[in-house]
C-alpha positions in Angstrom: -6.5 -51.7 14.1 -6.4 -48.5 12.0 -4.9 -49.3 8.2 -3.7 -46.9 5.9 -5.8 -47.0 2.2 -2.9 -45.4 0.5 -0.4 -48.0 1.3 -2.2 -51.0 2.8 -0.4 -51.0 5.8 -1.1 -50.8 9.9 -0.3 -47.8 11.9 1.2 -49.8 14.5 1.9 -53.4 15.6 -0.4 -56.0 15.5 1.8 -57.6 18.7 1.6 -54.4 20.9 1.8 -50.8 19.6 2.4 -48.9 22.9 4.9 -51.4 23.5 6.4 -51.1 19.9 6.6 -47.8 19.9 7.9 -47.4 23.2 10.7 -50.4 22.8 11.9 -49.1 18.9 11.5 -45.2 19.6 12.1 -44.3 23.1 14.4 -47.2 24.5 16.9 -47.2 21.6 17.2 -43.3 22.1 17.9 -43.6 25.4 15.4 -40.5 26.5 14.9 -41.5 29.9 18.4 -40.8 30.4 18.7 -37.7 28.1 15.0 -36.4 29.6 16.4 -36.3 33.1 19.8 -34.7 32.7 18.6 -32.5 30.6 19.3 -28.9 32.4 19.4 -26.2 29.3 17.2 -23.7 29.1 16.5 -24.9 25.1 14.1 -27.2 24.3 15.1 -31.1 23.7 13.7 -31.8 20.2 12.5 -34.6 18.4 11.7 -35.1 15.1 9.5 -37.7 13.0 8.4 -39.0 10.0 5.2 -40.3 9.8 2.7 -38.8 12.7 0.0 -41.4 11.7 -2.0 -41.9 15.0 0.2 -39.9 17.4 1.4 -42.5 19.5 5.1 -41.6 19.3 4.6 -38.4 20.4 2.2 -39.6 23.4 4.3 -41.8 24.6 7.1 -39.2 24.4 5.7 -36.7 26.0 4.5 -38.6 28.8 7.6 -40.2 29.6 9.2 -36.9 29.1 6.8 -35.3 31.9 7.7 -38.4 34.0 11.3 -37.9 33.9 12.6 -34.2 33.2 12.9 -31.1 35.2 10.4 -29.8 35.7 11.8 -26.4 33.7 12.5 -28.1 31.1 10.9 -28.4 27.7 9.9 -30.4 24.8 9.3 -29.6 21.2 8.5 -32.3 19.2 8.4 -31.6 15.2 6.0 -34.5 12.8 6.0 -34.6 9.0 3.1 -36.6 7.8 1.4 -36.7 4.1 -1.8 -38.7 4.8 -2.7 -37.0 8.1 -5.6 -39.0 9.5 -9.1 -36.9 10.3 -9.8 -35.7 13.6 -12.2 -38.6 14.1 -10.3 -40.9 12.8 -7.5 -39.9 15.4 -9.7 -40.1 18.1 -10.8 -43.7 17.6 -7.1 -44.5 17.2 -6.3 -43.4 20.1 -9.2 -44.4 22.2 -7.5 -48.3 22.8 -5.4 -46.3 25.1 -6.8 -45.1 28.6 -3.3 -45.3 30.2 -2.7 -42.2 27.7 -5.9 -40.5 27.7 -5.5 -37.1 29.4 -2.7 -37.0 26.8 -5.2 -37.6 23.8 -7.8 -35.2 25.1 -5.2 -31.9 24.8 -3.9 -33.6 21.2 -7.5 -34.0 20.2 -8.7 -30.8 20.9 -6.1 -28.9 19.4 -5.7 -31.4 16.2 -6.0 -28.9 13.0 -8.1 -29.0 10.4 -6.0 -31.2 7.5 -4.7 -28.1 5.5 -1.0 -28.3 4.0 1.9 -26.9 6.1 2.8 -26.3 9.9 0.7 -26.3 12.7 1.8 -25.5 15.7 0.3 -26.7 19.2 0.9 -25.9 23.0 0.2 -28.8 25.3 0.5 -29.2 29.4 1.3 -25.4 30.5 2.8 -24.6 27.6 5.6 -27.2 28.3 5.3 -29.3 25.5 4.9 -27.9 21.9 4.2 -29.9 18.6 4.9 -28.8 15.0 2.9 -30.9 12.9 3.9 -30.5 9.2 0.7 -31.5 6.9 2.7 -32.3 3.3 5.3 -34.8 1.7 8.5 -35.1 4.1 10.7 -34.8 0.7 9.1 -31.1 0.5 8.6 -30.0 3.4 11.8 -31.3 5.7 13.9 -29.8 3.3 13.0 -26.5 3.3 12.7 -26.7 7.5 16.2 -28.0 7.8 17.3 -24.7 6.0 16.2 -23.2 8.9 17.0 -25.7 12.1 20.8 -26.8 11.1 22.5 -28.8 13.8 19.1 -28.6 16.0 17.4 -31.9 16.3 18.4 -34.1 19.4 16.2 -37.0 18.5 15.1 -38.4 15.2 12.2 -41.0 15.0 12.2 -42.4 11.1 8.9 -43.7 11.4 5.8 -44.1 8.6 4.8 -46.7 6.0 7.8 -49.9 5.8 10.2 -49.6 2.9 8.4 -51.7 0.9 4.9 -50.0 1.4 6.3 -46.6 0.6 9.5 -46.4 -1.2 8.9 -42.6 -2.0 9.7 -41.3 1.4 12.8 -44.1 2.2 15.2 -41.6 -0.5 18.6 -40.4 0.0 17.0 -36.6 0.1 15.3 -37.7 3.4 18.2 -38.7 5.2 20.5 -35.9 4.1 18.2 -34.0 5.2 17.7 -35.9 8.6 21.6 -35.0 8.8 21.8 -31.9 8.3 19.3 -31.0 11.2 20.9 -33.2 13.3 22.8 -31.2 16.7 25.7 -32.9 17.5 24.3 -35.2 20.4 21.4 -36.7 18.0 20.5 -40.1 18.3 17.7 -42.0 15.7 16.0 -45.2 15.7 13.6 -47.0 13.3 12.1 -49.7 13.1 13.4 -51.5 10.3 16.4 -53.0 9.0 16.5 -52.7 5.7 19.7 -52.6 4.1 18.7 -49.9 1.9 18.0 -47.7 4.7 20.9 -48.4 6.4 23.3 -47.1 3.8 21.6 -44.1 3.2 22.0 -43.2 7.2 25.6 -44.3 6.9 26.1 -42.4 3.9 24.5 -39.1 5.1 27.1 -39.1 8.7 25.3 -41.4 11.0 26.7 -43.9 12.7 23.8 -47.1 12.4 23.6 -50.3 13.9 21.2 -53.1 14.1 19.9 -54.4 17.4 17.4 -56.4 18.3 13.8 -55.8 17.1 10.5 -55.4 18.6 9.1 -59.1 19.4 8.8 -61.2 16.5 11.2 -58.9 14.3 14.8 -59.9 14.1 16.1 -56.6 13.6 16.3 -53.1 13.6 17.9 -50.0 12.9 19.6 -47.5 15.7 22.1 -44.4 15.1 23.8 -41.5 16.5 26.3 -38.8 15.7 29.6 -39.1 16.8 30.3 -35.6 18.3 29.8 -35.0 21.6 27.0 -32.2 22.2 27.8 -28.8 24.5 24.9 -27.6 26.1 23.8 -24.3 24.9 23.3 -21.7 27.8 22.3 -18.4 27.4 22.1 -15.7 29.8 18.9 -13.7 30.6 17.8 -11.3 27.8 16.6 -8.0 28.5 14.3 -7.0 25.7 11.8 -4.1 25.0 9.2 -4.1 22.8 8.4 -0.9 21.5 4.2 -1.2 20.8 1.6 -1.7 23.0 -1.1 -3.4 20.1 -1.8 -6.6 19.5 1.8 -7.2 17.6 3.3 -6.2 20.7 0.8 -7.8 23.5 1.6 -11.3 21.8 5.4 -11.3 21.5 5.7 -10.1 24.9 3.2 -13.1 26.0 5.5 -15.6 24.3 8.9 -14.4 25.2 7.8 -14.3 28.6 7.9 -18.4 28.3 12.0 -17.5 27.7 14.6 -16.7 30.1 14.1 -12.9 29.7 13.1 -9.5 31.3 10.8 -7.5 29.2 9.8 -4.2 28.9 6.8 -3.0 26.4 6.4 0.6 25.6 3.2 2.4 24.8 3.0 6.1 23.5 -0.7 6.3 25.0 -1.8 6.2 28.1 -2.9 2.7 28.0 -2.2 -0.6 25.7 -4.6 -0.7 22.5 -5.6 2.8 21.9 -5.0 2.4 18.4 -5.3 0.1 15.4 -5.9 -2.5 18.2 -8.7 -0.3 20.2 -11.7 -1.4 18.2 -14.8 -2.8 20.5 -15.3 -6.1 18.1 -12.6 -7.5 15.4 -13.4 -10.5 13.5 -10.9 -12.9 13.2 -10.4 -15.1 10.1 -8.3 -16.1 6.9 -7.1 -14.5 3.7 -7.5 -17.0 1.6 -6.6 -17.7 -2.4 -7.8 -19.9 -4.9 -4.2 -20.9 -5.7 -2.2 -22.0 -2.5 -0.2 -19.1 -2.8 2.6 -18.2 0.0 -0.1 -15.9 1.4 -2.6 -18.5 1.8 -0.3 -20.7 3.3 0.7 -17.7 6.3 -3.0 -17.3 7.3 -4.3 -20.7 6.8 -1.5 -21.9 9.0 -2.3 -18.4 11.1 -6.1 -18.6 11.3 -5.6 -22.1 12.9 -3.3 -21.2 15.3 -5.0 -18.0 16.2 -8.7 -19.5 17.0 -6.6 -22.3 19.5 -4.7 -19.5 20.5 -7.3 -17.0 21.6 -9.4 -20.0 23.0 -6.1 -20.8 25.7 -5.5 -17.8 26.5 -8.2 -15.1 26.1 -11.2 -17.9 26.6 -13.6 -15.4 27.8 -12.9 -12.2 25.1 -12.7 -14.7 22.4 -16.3 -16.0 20.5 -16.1 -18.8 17.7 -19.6 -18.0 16.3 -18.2 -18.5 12.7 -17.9 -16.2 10.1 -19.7 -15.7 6.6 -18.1 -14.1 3.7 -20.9 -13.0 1.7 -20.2 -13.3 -2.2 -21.3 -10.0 -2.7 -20.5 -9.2 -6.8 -19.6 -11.6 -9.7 -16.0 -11.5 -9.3 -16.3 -12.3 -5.5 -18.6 -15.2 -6.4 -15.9 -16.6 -9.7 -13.4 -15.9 -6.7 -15.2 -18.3 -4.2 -15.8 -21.0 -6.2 -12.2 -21.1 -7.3 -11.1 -21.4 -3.8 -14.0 -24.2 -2.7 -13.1 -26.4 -6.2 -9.4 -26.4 -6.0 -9.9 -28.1 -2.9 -6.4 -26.8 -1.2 -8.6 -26.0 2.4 -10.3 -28.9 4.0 -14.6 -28.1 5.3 -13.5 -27.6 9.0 -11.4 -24.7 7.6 -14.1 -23.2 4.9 -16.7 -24.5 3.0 -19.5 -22.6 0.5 -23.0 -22.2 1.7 -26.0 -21.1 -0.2 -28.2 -18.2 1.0 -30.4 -20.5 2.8 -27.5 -22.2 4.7 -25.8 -19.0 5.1 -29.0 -17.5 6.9 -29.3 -20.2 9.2 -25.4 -19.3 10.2 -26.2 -15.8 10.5 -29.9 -16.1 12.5 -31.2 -13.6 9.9 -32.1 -13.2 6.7 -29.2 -12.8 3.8 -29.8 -13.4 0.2 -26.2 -14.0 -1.3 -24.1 -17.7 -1.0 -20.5 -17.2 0.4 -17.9 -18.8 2.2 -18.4 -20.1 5.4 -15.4 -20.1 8.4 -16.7 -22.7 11.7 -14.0 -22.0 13.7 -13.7 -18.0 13.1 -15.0 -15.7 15.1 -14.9 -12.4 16.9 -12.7 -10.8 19.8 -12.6 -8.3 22.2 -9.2 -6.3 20.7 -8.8 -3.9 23.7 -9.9 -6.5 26.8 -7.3 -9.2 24.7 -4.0 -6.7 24.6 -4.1 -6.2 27.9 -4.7 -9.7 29.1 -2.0 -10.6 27.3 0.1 -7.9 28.6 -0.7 -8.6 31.9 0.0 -12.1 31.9 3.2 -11.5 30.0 4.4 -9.9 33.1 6.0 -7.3 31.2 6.9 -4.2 33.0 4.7 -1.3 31.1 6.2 1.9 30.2 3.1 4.0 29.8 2.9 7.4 28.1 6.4 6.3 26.7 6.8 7.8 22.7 10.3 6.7 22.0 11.9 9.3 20.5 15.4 8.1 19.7 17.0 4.6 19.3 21.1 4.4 18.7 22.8 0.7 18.9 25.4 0.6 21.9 28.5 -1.8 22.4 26.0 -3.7 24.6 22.4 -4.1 22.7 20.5 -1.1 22.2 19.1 2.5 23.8 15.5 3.5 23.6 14.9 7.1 24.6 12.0 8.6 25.6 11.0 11.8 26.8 11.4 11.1 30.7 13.9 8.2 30.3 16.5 5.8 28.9 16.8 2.2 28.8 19.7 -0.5 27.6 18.7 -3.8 26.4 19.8 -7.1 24.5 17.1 -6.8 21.9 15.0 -4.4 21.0 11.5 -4.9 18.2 9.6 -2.3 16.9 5.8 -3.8 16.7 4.3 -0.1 16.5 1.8 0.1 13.5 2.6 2.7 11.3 4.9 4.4 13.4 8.0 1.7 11.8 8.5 4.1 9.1 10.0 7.0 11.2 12.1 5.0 13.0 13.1 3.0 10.1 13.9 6.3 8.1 15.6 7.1 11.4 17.8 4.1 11.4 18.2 4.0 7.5 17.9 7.5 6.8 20.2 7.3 3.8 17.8 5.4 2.0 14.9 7.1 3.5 13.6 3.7 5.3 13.8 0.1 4.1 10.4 -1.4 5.5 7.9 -0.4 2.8 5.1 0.2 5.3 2.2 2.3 4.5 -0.4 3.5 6.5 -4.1 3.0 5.5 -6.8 4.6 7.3 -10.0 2.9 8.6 -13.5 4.1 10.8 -16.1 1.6 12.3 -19.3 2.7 13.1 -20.8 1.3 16.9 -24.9 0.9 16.6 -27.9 0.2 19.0 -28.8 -3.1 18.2 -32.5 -2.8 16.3 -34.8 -6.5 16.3 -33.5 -7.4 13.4 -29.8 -7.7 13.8 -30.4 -8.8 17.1 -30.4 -12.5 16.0 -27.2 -12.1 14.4 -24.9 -15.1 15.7 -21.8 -14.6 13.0 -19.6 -12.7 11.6 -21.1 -11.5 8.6 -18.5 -9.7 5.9 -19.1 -8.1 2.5 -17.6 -4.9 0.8 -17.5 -4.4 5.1 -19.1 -6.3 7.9 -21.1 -6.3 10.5 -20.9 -8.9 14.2 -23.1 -9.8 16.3 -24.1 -8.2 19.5 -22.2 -7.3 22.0 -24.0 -5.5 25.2 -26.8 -4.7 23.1 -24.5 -2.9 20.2 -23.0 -3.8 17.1 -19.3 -2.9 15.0 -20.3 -2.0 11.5 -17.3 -1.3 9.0 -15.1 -0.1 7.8 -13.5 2.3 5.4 -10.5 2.0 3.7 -8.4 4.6 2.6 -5.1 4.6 2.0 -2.1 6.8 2.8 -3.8 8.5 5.4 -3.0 9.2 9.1 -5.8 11.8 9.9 -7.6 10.4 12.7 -10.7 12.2 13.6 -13.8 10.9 12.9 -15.9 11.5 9.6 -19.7 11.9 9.4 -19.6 10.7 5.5 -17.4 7.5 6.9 -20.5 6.3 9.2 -23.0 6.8 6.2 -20.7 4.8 3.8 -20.6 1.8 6.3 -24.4 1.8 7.0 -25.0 2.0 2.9 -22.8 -0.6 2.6 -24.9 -2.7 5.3 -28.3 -1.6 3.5 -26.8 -2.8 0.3 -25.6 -5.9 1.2 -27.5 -7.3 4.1 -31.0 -5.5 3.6 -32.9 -7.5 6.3 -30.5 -5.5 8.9 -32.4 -2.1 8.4 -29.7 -0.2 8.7 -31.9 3.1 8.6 -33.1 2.1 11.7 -29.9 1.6 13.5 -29.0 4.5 15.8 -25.3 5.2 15.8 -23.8 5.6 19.2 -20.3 6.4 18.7 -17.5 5.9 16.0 -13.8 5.0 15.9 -11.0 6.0 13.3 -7.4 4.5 13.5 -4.4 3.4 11.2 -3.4 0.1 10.2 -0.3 -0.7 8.8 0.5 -3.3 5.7 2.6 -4.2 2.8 2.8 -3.8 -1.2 2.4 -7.5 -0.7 0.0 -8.0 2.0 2.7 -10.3 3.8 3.5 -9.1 7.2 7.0 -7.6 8.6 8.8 -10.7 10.7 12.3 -10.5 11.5 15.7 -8.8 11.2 15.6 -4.9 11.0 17.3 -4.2 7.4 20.2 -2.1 7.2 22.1 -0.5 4.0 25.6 -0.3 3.7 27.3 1.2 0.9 31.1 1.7 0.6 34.2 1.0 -1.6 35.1 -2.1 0.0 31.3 -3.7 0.7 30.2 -2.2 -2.4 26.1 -2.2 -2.1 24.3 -4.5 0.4 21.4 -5.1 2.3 22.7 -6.2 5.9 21.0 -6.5 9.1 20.9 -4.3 12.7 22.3 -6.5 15.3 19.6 -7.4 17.8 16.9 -5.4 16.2 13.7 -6.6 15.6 10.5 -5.7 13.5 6.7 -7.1 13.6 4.3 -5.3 11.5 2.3 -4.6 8.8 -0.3 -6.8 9.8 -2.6 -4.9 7.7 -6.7 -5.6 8.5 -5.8 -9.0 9.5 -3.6 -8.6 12.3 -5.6 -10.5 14.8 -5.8 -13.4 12.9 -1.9 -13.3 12.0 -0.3 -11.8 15.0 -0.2 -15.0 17.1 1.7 -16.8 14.9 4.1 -14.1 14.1 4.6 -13.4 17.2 6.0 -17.4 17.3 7.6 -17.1 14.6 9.5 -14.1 16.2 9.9 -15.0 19.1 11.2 -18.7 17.7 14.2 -16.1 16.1 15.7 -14.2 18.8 15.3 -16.7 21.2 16.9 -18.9 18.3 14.5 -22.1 18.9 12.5 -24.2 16.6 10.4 -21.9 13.7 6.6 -22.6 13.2 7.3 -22.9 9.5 9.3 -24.0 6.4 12.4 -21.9 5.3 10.6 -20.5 2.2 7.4 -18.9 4.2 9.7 -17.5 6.6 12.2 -16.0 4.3 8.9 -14.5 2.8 8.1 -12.5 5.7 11.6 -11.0 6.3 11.8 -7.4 6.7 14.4 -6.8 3.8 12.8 -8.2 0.9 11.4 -4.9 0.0 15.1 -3.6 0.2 17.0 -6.4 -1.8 14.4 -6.2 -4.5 15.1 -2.2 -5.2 18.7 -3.3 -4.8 18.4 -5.8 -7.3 16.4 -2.6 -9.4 19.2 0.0 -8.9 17.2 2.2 -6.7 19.3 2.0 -3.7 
């Protein structure tokens, strides 16, 4: 019987837990009922506090799968402070076989216990859970912002009243309200009258009924508005970018009740700042848990169970070593290891003995070491994706022109036209001219800047044959692949010039002599070399959202608006494989106007216009 040391209290009932928690949560919501009838293309959501073993959600899900369509879906969203550990879960959950092909998926996708949302894709991609790692009084505030009127089911679980006082506040039920759609039910189970009030008080209507076993009581709610099923009709939506922005939106969306169509200028997907033969994928992290820390440490997870789904056999979690290469690299480590925001199955220091056993060769510098990151295939994962997106491919397709119509938008290229509902623009570097296009008063809104890098492709040589990870310094250097190696890469920015530069290849083997001397670079025969443009920010954030728009008059005055159906993903800068999953959620979570991966603040963050609202705010616009 698993006991929490924070508040000396059991996860579940000592009578029967399945039973409990099938009798208090899914009985007195009535989801046997609700799961079969329910025919709309959204998801049904329920919400919790208090994730503690999973069982809720087990049970949830299974009886969902049991009774719904089978088109339907579930999204199910947990807050929990005192997330147990991934062992911890597992011997939980092991005194229930009857749910056991239920644990495995849960188990193998559980995160490593950093703060904030993690979100997980279970049986076919029918079932989705948002576990929120933080204090409920923090963290469902700021996601109710976001999911107003959304939540169909509310399961006010965790420690009893008494135990845990802090979470039972008036804050947690208003915000419990305020999510709430307009068919929500909630049960919990107790009966304190405390509780009970605050539900009343914040627009539910409660009642007690009869408890689980030996408990006299409990509590049960709804809302007393009757709920219209939302329908929408079939989107038609082009994606104009055939990289790995591009590739993973058009993957998600195809999930959604849609028609897509994805346009590439080149003559195939991922010819450019997605056409490298290796890419390493793993976190930016801080020392402080800044909002950037909190985007790829939530992004980094979600990436490596991502690419391990869906792109199994281009995807390699040999770890990766970030080498503290200079004194203000090593001060920088430190900081981020004794601040202790990022658990050891997310990153963990390593001397230069334990950092050469990673690598299989000899290094002679301590660093940071990543378990679950690793290195891709970019080119063979874009079109994977694409492919099993099902998205029709416009190849050779540079749009030249787009102009908002009565019904959605027109993309013009230079052998056709095409109307659609939505339109994104996840094309690198490219934004700019269409964003100066759209916004050409202001001469663009998006901020993006173009920074140019070159890898270098090598014979393997003996000694960086044994690599097994990831190895990153001022540049980096992966392991084998068919005998050759991706060394790089420069970094230069405001530049678009493409061809390839002699002194670019030198620089990147220097930097490998320099830093990782038992490669012998000098021996390393270069085979070929690759130059392309990436796209970021002034902050490093990527673009995720509404397309900006400017309107000045006499009667609006100044404002920063948005373009109707109009979409941007970008600036995903060097990480992009690491980030572009989970924007491409997160995007995909705002057209299709479903349940965000995140809290209000990160996603308001991310949003396209803050570069324009802050030169606003400056009198430059």
């Amino acid at each position: 019987m698993p006991v929490s040391d924070a508040f000396d209290d059991i996860y579940y009932s000592n009578e029967d837990g399945l039973a409990e928690s099938t009798y208090v949560f899914l009985q007195q919501n009535n989801l046997a009922s609700r799961f079969q009838h329910w025919q709309t293309d959204t998801p049904f959501i329920i919400a919790e506090t208090g994730f503690g073993t999973g069982l809720n959600f087990l049970l949830a899900m299974q009886l969902f799968l049991q009774q719904a369509p089978s088109q339907a879906r579930l999204h199910f969203v947990s807050f929990e402070r005192f997330p147990l550990t991934r062992d911890d879960l597992q011997k939980a959950l092991s005194q229930w076989p009857q749910l056991a092909e239920y644990c495995g998926q849960l188990i193998a996708q559980y995160p490593p216990l950093v703060s904030g949302c993690h979100r997980m894709s279970l049986e076919g991609q029918r079932v989705t859970l948002d576990l929120h790692f933080g204090d409920v009084l923090d963290s469902l505030p700021d996601w109710q912002q976001a999911h107003k009127d959304s939540v169909n089911a509310w399961f006010l679980d965790g420690f009893a009243p008494a135990k845990n006082p802090q979470m039972w506040q008036p804050e947690l039920y208003q915000a419990m309200a305020r999510s709430a759609a307009a068919d929500c039910t909630l049960a919990t189970f107790t009966a304190v009258g405390a509780v009970r009030r605050g539900l009343q008080d914040s627009g539910f209507t409660v009642r007690k009924v009869k408890g689980f076993g030996s408990k006299r009581d409990m509590l049960a709610g709804h809302k007393l508005a009757p709920a219209a099923p939302r329908h929408r009709k079939k989107q038609r939506i082009a994606i104009v970018g055939a990289g790995i922005a591009g590739a993973c939106l058009a993957h998600r969306l195809s999930r959604e009740n849609t028609e897509l169509h994805v346009f590439c200028a080149d003559s195939q997907p991922a010819m450019a700042a997605s056409g490298n033969a290796q890419g390493a994928v793993y976190p930016l992290l801080h020392a402080d848990f800044t909002t950037s820390s909190a985007l790829y440490a939530q992004a980094f997870v979600y990436a490596s169970q991502y690419y391990q789904q869906h792109n199994a056999a281009n995807f390699h979690t040999s770890g990766v070593l970030q080498l503290a290469f200079n004194p203000a690299q090593l001060e920088r480590q430190q900081k981020i290891i004794s601040r202790k925001h990022y658990p050891e199955q997310l990153v963990c220091a390593v001397d230069a003995e334990h950092a050469s056993q990673y690598a299989g060769i000899s290094l002679t510098q301590q660093g940071l070491y990543y378990p679950v990151g690793g290195w891709l295939q970019p080119a063979q994962v874009v079109r994977q994706l694409l492919q099993k997106s099902a998205a029709r491919l416009h190849l050779n397709a540079k749009v030249t022109d787009i102009q908002q119509t009565k019904q959605g938008w027109q993309l013009t290229t230079a052998t056709e036209t095409l109307q659609v509902d939505q339109l994104v623009l996840a094309n690198g570097h490219e934004l700019a001219k269409l964003d100066k296009q759209l916004n050409s008063a202001t001469s663009g809104l998006l901020d993006v800047r173009p920074v140019r890098g070159q890898i270098t492709r090598v014979a393997s040589n003996n000694a960086l044959s044994a690599l097994k990870t990831v190895v990153c310094h001022k540049g980096y250097v992966t392991p084998a692949q068919n005998g050759t190696h991706c060394i790089g890469a420069s970094f230069a920015k405001e530049q678009v010039e493409q061809p390839a530069r002699s002194q670019d290849d030198k620089e990147n083997l220097r930097l490998l002599t320099e830093y990782v001397p038992s490669a012998q670079a000098d021996s390393l025969e270069i085979l070929d070399q690759r130059a392309s443009i990436r796209a970021t920010t002034a902050d490093h954030l990527p673009l995720v959202g509404a397309m900006p728009r400017f309107l000045a008059g006499k009667d609006a005055g100044r404002q920063i608006t948005h373009w109707q159906g109009l979409w941007v993903l970008g600036g995903l800068g060097s990480r992009g494989f690491t980030s572009a999953p989970w924007c491409a959620e997160l995007l995909s979570a705002q057209i299709m106007q479903h349940t965000k991966p995140s809290g209000h603040d990160l996603e308001q963050a991310l949003q396209p216009d803050r570069f324009a609202r802050r030169k606003l705010v400056r009198g430059q616009l």
